[in-house]
Structure formats: structure tokens, C-alpha cells
VMD Tcl script that builds the backbone (N, CA, C; Angstrom):
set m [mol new atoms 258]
animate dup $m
set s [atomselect $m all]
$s set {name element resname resid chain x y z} {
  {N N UNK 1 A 15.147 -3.418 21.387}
  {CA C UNK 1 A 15.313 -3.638 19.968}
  {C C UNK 1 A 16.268 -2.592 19.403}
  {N N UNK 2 A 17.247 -2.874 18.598}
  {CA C UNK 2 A 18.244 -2.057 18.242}
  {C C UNK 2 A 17.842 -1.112 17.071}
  {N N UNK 3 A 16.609 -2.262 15.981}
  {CA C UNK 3 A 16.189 -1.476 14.863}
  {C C UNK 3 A 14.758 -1.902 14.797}
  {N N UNK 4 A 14.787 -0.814 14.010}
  {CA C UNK 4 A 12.446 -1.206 13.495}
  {C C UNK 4 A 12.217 -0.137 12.339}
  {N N UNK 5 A 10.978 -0.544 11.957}
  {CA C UNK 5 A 10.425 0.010 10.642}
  {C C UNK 5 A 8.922 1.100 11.166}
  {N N UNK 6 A 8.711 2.295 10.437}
  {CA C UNK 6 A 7.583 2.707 10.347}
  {C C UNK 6 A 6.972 2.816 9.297}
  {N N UNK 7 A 5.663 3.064 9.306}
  {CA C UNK 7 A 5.418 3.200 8.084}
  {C C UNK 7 A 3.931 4.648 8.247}
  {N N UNK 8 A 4.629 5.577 8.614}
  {CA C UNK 8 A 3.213 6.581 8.281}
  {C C UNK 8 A 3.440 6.829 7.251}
  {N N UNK 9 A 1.652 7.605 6.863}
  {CA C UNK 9 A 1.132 7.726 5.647}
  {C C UNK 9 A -0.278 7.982 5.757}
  {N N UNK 10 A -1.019 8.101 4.783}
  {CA C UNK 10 A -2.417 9.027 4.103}
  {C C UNK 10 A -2.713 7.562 3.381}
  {N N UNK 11 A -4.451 6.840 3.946}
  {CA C UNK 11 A -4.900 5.965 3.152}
  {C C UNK 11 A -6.158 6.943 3.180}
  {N N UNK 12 A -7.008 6.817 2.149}
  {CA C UNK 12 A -8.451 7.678 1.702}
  {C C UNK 12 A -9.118 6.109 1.663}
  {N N UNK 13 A -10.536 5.552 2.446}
  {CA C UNK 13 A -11.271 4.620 2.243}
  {C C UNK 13 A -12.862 5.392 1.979}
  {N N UNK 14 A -13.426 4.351 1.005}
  {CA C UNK 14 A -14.574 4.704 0.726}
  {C C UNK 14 A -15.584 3.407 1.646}
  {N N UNK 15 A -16.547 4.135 1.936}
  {CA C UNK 15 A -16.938 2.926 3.494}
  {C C UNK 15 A -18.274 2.975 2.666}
  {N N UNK 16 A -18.994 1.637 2.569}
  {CA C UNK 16 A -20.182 1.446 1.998}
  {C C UNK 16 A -21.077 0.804 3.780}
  {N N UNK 17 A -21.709 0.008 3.796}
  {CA C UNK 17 A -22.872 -0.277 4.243}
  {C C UNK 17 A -21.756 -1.316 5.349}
  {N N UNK 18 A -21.536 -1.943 5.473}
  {CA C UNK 18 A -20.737 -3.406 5.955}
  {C C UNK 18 A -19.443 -3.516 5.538}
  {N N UNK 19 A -19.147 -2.960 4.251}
  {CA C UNK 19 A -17.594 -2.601 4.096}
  {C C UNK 19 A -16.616 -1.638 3.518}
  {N N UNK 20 A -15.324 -1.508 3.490}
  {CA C UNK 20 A -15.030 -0.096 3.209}
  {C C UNK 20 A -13.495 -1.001 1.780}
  {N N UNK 21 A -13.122 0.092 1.355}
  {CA C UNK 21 A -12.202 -0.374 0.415}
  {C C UNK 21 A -11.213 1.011 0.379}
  {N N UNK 22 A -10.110 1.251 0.351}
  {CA C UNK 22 A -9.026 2.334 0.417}
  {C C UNK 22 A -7.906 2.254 -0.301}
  {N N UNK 23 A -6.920 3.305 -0.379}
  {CA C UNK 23 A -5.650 3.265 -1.241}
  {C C UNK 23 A -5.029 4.377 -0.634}
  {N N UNK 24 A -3.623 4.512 -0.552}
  {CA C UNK 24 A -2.946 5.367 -0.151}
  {C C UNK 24 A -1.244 5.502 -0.362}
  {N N UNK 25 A -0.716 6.035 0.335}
  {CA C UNK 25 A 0.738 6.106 0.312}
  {C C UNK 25 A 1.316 5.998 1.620}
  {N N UNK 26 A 1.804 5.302 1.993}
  {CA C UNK 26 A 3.073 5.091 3.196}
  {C C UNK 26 A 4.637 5.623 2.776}
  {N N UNK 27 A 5.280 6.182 3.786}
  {CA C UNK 27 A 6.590 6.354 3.392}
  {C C UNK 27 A 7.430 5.107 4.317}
  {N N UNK 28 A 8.831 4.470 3.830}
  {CA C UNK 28 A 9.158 3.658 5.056}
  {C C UNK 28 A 10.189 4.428 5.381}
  {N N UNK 29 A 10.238 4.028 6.546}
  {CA C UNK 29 A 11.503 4.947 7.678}
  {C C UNK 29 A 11.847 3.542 8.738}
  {N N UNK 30 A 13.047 3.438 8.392}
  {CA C UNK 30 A 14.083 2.604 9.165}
  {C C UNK 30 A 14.548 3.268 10.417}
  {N N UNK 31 A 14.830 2.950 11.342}
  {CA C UNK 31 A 15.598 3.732 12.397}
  {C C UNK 31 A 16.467 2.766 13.518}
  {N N UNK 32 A 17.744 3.076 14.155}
  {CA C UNK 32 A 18.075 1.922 14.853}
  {C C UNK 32 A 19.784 2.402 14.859}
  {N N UNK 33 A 20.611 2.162 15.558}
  {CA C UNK 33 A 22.172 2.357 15.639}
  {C C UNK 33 A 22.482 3.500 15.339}
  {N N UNK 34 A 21.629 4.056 15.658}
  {CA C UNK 34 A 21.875 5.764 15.456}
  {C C UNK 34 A 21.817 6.351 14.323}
  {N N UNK 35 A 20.565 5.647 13.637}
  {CA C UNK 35 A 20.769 6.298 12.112}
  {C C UNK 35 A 19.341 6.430 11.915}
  {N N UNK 36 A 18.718 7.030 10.732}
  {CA C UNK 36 A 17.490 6.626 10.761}
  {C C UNK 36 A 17.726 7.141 8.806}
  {N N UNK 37 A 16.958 6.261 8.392}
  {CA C UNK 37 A 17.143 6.357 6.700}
  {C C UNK 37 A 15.369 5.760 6.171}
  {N N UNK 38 A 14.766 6.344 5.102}
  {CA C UNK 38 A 13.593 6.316 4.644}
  {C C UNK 38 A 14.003 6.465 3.153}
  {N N UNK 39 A 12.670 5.263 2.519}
  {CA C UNK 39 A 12.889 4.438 1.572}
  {C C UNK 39 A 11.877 5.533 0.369}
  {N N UNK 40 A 11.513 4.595 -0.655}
  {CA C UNK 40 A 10.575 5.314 -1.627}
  {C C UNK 40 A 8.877 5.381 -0.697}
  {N N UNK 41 A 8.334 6.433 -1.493}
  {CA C UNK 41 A 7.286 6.131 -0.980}
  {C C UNK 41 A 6.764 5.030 -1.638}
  {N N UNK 42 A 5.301 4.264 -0.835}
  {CA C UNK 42 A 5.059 3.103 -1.150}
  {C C UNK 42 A 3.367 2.528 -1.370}
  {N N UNK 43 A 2.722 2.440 -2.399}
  {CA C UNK 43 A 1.353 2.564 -2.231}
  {C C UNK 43 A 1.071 1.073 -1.289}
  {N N UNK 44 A -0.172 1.556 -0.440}
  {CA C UNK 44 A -0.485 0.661 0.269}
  {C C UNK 44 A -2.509 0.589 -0.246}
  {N N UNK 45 A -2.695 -0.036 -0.214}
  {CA C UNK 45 A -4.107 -1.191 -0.578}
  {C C UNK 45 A -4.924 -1.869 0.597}
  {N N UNK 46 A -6.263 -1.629 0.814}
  {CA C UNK 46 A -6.715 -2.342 1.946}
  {C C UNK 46 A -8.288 -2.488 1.408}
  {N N UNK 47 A -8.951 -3.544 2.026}
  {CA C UNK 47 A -10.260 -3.817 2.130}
  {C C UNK 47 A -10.622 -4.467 3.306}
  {N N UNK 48 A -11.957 -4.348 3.935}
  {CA C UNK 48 A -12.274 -4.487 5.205}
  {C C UNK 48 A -13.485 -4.925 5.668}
  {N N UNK 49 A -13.988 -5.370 6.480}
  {CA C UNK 49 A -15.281 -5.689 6.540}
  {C C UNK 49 A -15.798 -5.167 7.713}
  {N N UNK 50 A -17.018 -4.332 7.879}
  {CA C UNK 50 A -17.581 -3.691 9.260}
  {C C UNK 50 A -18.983 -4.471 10.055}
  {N N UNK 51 A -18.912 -5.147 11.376}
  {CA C UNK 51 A -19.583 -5.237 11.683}
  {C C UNK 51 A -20.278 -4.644 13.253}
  {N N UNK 52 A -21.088 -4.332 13.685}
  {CA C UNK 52 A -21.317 -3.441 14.591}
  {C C UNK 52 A -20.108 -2.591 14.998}
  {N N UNK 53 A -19.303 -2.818 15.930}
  {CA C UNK 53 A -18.182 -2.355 16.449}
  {C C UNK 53 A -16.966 -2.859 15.813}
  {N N UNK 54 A -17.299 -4.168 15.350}
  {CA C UNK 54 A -16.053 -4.935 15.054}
  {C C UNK 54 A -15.525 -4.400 13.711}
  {N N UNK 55 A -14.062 -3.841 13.165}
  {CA C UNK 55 A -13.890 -3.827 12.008}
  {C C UNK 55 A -12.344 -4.781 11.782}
  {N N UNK 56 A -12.597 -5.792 10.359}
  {CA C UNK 56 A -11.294 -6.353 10.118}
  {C C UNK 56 A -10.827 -5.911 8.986}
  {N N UNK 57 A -9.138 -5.820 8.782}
  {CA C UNK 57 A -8.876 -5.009 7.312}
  {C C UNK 57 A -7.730 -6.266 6.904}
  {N N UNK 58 A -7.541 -6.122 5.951}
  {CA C UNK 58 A -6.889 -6.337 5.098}
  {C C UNK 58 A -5.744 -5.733 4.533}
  {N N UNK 59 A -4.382 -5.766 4.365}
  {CA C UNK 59 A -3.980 -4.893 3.564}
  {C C UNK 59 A -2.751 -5.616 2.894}
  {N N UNK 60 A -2.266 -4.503 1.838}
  {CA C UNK 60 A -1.148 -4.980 1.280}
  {C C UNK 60 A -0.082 -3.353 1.168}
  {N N UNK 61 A 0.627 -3.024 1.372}
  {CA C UNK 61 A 2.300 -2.337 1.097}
  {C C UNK 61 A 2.974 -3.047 0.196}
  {N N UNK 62 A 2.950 -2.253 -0.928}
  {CA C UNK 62 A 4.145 -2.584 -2.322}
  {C C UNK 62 A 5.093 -2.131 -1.930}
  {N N UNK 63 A 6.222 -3.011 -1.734}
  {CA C UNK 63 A 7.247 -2.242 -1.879}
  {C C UNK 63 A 8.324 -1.512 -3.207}
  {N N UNK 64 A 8.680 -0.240 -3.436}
  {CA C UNK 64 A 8.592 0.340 -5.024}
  {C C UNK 64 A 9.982 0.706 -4.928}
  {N N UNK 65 A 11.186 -0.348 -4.188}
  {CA C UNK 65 A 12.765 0.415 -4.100}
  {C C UNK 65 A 13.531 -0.324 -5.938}
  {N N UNK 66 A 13.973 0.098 -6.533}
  {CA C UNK 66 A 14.518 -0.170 -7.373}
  {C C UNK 66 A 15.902 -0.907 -7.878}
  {N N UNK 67 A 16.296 -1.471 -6.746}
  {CA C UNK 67 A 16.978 -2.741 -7.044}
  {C C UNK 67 A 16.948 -3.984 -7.528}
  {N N UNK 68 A 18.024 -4.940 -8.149}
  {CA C UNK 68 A 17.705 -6.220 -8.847}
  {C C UNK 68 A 16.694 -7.278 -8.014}
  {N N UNK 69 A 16.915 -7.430 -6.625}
  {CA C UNK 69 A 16.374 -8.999 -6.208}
  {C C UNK 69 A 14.684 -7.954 -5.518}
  {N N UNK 70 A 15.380 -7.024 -5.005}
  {CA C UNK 70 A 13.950 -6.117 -3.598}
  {C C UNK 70 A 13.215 -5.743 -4.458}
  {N N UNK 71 A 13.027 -5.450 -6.068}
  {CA C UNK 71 A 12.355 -4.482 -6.525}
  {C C UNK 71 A 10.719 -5.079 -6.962}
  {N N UNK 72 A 9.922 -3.664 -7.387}
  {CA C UNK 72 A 8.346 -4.665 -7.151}
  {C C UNK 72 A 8.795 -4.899 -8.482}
  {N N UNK 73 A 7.754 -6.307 -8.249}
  {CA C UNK 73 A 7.182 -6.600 -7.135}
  {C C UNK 73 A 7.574 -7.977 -6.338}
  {N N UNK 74 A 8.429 -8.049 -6.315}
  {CA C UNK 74 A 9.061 -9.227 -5.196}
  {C C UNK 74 A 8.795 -9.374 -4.150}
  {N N UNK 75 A 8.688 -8.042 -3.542}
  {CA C UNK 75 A 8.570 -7.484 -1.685}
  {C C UNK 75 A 7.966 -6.955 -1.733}
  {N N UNK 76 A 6.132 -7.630 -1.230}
  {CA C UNK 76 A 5.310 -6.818 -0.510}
  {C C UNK 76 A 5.148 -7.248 0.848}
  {N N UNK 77 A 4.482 -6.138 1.718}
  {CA C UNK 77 A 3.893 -6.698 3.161}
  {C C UNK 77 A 2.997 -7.048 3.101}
  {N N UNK 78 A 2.065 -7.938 2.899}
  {CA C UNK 78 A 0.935 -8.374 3.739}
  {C C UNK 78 A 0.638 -8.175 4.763}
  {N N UNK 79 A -0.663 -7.918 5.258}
  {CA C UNK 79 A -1.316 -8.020 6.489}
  {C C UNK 79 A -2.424 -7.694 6.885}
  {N N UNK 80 A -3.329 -7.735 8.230}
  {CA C UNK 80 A -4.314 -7.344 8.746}
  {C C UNK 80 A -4.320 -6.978 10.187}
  {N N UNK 81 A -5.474 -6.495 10.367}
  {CA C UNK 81 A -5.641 -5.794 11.444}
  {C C UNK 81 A -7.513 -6.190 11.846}
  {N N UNK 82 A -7.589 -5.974 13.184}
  {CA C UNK 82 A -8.904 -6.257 13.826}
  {C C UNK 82 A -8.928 -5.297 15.080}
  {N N UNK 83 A -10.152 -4.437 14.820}
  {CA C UNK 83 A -10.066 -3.586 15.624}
  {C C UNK 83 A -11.811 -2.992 15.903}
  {N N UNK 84 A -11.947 -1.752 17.722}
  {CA C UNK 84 A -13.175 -1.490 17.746}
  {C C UNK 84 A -13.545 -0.212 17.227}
  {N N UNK 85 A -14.429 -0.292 16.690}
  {CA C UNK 85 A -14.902 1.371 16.308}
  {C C UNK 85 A -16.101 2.009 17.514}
  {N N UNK 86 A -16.008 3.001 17.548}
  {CA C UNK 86 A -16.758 3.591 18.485}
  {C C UNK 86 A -17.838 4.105 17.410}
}
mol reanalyze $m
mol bondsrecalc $m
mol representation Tube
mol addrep $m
């Protein structure tokens, strides 16, 4: 792959009984053709559901760049994740 996106960052979740709910900040960082360039930071949003081992999340990434067509909220990421907890 020539290019790709990261996105570290600090989410804080508050975990109740069966599920948890969080908020945080991601920074994005582009990298690829010998360059690497990073965007605004970007709040990211998640909720989740815990069951024994199993946890599924939810999330959303705003994207907060300030141009006419990209700017929020036009472009967010969606997504999820499914994963084991020990």
C-alpha cells in the first residue's frame, strides 16, 4: 500500500454493568510517498455493549478540517469493532 491513515488518541469510557459509553480525541496522520502530514484533532464518540468476554463498540470520528465540501459535518467515520476481554 503506498498510503494509509492513523488515527491515535485518548478515549476516557465510563463502563456500567453490561455497558460502557466514552469520548475522546484522535489526531489523523496520513502517511505514504514519502510524506507523512496530520490533520485537526478530531473528537471521536463510542458506545458498547459487554458480555462475558465478548465486547462490541460502536463508534463515530468527526471529522473537524475546515474546508467548503470536507468540513463537519459532512465527513464522519463510522464504525465498530468486536473484540475479547480478558
Amino acid at each position: 500500500l503506498d498510503y494509509g491513515y492513523l488515527y491515535p488518541g485518548v478515549v476516557v469510557n465510563y463502563v456500567g454493568r453490561n455497558f460502557f459509553v466514552g469520548a475522546g480525541v484522535v489526531l489523523p496522520v496520513v502517511y505514504g510517498g514519502g510524506d507523512t502530514s496530520s490533520g485537526n484533532p478530531a473528537p471521536k464518540f463510542n458506545i458498547g455493549y459487554i458480555h462475558d468476554h465478548l465486547m462490541l463498540t460502536a463508534y463515530i470520528i468527526m471529522y473537524t478540517e475546515n474546508d467548503d465540501y470536507w468540513g463537519f459535518p459532512h465527513f464522519n467515520y463510522i464504525g465498530g469493532t468486536v473484540g475479547y476481554r480478558f
